[in-house]
C-alpha positions as CSV (number, residue, x, y, z in Angstrom):
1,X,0.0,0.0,0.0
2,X,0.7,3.9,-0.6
3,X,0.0,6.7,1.7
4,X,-0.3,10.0,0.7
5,X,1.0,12.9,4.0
6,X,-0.1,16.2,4.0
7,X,3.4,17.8,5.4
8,X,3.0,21.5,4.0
9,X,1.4,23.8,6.2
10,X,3.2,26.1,8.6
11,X,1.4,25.5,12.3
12,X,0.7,28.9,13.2
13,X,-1.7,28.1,15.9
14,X,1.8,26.2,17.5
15,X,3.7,29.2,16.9
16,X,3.3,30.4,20.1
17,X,6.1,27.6,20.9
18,X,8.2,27.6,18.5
19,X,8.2,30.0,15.9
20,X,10.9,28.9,13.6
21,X,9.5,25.7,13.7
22,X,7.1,23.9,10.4
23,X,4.2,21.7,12.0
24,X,5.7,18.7,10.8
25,X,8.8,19.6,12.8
26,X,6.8,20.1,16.0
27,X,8.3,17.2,18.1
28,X,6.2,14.9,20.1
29,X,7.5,12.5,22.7
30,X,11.1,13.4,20.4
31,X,10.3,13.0,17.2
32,X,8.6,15.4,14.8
33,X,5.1,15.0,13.5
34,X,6.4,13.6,10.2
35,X,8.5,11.1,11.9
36,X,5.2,9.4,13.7
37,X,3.2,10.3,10.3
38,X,5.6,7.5,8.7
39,X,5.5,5.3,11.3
40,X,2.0,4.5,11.7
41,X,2.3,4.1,8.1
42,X,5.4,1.9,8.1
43,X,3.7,-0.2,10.9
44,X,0.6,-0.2,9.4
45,X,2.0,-1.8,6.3
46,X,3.0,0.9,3.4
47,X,5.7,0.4,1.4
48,X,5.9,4.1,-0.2
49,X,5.3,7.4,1.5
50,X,4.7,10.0,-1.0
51,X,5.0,13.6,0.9
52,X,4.0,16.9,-0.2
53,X,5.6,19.3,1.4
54,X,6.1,23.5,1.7
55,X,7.0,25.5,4.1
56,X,10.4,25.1,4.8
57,X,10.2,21.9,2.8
58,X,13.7,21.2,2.4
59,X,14.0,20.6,6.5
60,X,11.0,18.5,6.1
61,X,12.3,16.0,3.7
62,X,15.8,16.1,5.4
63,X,13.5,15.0,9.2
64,X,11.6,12.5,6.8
65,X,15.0,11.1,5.4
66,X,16.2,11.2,8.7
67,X,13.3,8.9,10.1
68,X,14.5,5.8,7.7
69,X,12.0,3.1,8.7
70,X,12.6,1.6,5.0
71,X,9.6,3.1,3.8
72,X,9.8,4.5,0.2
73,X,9.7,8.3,-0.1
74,X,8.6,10.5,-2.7
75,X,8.3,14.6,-2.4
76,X,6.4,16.8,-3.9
77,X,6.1,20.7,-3.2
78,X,3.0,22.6,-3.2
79,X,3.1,25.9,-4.6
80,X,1.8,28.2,-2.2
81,X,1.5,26.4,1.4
82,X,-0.9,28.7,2.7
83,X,-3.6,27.5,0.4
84,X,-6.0,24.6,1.7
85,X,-4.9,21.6,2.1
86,X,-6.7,20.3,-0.7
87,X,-4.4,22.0,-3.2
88,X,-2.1,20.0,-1.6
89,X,-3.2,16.8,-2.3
90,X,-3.8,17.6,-5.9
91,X,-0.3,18.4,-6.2
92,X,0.6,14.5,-6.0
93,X,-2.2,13.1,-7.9
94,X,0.9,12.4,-10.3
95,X,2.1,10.0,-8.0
96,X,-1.0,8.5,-6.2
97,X,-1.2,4.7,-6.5
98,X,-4.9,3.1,-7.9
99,X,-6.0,3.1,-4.6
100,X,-4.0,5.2,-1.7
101,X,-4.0,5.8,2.1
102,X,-4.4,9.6,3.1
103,X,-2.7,10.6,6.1
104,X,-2.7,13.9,7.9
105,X,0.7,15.0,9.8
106,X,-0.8,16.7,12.7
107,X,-2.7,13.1,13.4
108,X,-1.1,11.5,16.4
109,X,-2.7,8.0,17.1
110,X,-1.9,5.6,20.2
111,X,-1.7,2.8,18.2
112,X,-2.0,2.0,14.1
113,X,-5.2,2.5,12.7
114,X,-4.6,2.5,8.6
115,X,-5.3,-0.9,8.4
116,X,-8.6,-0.5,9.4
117,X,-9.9,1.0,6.3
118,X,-8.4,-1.5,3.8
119,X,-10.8,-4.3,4.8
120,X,-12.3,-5.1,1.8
121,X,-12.3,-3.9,-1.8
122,X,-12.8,-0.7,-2.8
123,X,-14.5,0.3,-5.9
124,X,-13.4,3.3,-8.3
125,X,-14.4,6.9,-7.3
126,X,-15.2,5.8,-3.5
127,X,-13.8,6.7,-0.6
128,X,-13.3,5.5,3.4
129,X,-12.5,7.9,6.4
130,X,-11.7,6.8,9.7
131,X,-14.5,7.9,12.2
132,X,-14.3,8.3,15.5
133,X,-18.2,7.9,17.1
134,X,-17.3,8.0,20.6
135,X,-14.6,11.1,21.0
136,X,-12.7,11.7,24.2
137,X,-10.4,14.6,25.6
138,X,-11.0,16.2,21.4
139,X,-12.0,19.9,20.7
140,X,-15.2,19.2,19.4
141,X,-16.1,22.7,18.6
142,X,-12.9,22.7,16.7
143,X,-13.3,19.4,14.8
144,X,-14.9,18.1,11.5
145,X,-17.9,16.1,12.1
146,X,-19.5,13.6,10.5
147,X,-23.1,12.5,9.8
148,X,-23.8,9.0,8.9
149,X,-26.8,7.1,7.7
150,X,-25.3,3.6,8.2
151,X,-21.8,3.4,7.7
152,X,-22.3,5.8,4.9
153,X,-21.1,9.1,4.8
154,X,-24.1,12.0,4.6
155,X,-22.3,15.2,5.7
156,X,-19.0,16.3,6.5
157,X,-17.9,19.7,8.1
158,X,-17.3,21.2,11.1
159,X,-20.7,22.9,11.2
160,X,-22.4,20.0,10.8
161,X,-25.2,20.0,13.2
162,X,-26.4,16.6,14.2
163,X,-23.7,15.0,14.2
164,X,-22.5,11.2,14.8
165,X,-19.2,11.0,14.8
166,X,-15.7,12.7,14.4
167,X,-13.5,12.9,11.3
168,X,-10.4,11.4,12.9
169,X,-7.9,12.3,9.6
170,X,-7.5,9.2,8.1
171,X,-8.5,8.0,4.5
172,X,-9.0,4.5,1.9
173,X,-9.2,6.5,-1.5
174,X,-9.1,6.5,-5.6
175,X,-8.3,9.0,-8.0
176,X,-12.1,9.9,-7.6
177,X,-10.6,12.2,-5.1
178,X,-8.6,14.9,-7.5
179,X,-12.1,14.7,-9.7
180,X,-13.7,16.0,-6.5
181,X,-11.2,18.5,-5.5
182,X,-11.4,19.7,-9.2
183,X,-15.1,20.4,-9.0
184,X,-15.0,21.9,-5.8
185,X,-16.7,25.8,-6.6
186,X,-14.0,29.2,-6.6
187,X,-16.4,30.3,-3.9
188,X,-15.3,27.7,-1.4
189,X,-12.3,26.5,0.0
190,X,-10.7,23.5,-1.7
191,X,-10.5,21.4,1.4
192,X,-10.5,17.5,1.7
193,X,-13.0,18.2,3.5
194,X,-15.2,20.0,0.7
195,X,-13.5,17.2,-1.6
196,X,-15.4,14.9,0.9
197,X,-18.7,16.4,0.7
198,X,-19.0,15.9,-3.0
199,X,-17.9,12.2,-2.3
200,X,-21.1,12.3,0.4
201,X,-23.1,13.3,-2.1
202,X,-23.1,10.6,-4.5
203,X,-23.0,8.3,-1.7
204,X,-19.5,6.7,-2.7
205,X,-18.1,8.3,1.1
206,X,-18.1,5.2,3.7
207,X,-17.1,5.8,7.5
208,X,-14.9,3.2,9.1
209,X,-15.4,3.4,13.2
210,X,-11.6,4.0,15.2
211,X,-13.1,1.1,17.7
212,X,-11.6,3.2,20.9
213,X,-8.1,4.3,20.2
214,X,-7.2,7.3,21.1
215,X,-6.0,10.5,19.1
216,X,-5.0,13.9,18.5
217,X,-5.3,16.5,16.2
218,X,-2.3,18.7,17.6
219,X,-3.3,22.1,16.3
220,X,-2.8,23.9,19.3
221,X,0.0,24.1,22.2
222,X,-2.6,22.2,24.4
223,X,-3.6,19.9,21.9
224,X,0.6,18.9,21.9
225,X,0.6,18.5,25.7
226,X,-2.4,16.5,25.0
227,X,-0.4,14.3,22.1
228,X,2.3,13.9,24.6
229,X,0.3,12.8,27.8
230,X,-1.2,10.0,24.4
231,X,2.0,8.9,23.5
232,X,2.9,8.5,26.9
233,X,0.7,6.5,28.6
234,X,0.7,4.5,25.0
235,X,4.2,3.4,25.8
């Protein structure tokens, strides 16, 4: 398997700590975000890593280099990192495998959870995210929820309003991803997130359920004290 890590923002909302510092430098328990990014997917069986970085990419690559873990790594630069993060991912459709894990760097897990959403085939122009029904210790009010009819996908945002579950960062998908992120309207923001929605809407989005591990999206200097508390008692 491929995954696909979205290594280009900047982390301004953990500049506070560090402000020389790119997110995916931001270390937790030692190692940079990147660093764990590769090895929940090295552990959770991916054989190639492809990386799109940005801000200060050349220091990225050299910490993802630096991590080794025999994974196979391929870069690939976004233009402008402050632009969504789905402008990012478009930039390595070039280089996305058939079918592709999607990983987000800031994602800290307390165990592997890839593997969860490759059970089963999946069929062109669909999609899985990892969902997380039962969230504990997470800003909700900051986080993208999800609304599910089944285990399919029916909204996806962070104003959705009921909601059932948590977007936990974590995707199965096709290239009927960059046809998504293409169609995605000049009057909203080209997020994997609005990428998702039009997924949703055909009903080709499926939600795969985190069964109970524990996470992090480390956004903010609490959310790393929260990451390392996770990593912590994970070890």
């Amino acid at each position: 398997m491929q995954t696909i890590i979205l290594a280009a923002g900047t982390g301004t909302r953990l500049g506070g700590l560090e402000h020389s510092v790119p997110k995916p430098l931001v270390t937790i328990g030692g190692l940079p975000l990147i660093a764990h990014a590769l090895a929940h997917a090295c552990a959770s069986g991916c054989q190639e890593a492809v990386v799109v970085i940005g801000h200060q990419g050349s220091r990225v690559r050299e910490a993802a280099v630096a991590a080794g873990l025999g994974l196979t790594l391929r870069f690939v630069e976004t233009p402008d990192p402050s632009t969504p993060n789905g402008d990012s991912l478009l930039v390595a459709e070039r280089h996305a495998a058939s079918r592709f894990f999607l990983q987000m760097v800031d994602h800290v897990f307390a165990e592997p959870v890839l593997n969860r959403l490759a059970a089963g085939p999946l069929g062109d122009g669909r999609g899985r995210v990892l969902v997380d029904r039962e969230p504990v210790g997470l800003d909700v009010g900051d986080a993208t929820k999800v609304q599910l009819a089944g285990d399919a996908v029916v909204a996806i945002g962070k104003t959705v309003d009921p909601w059932d579950a948590i977007d936990a960062g974590c995707f199965l998908l096709s290239h009927g991803i960059f046809d998504a992120l293409r169609t995605v309207p000049r009057t909203e923001a080209r997020t994997v997130s609005s990428a998702m929605r039009r997924l949703a809407a055909t009903q080709a989005l499926d939600g795969v359920d985190i069964g109970g591990v524990r996470w992090v999206d480390v956004d903010t200097p609490s959310d790393r004290a929260a990451a390392e508390r996770l990593l912590a008692g994970a070890t």
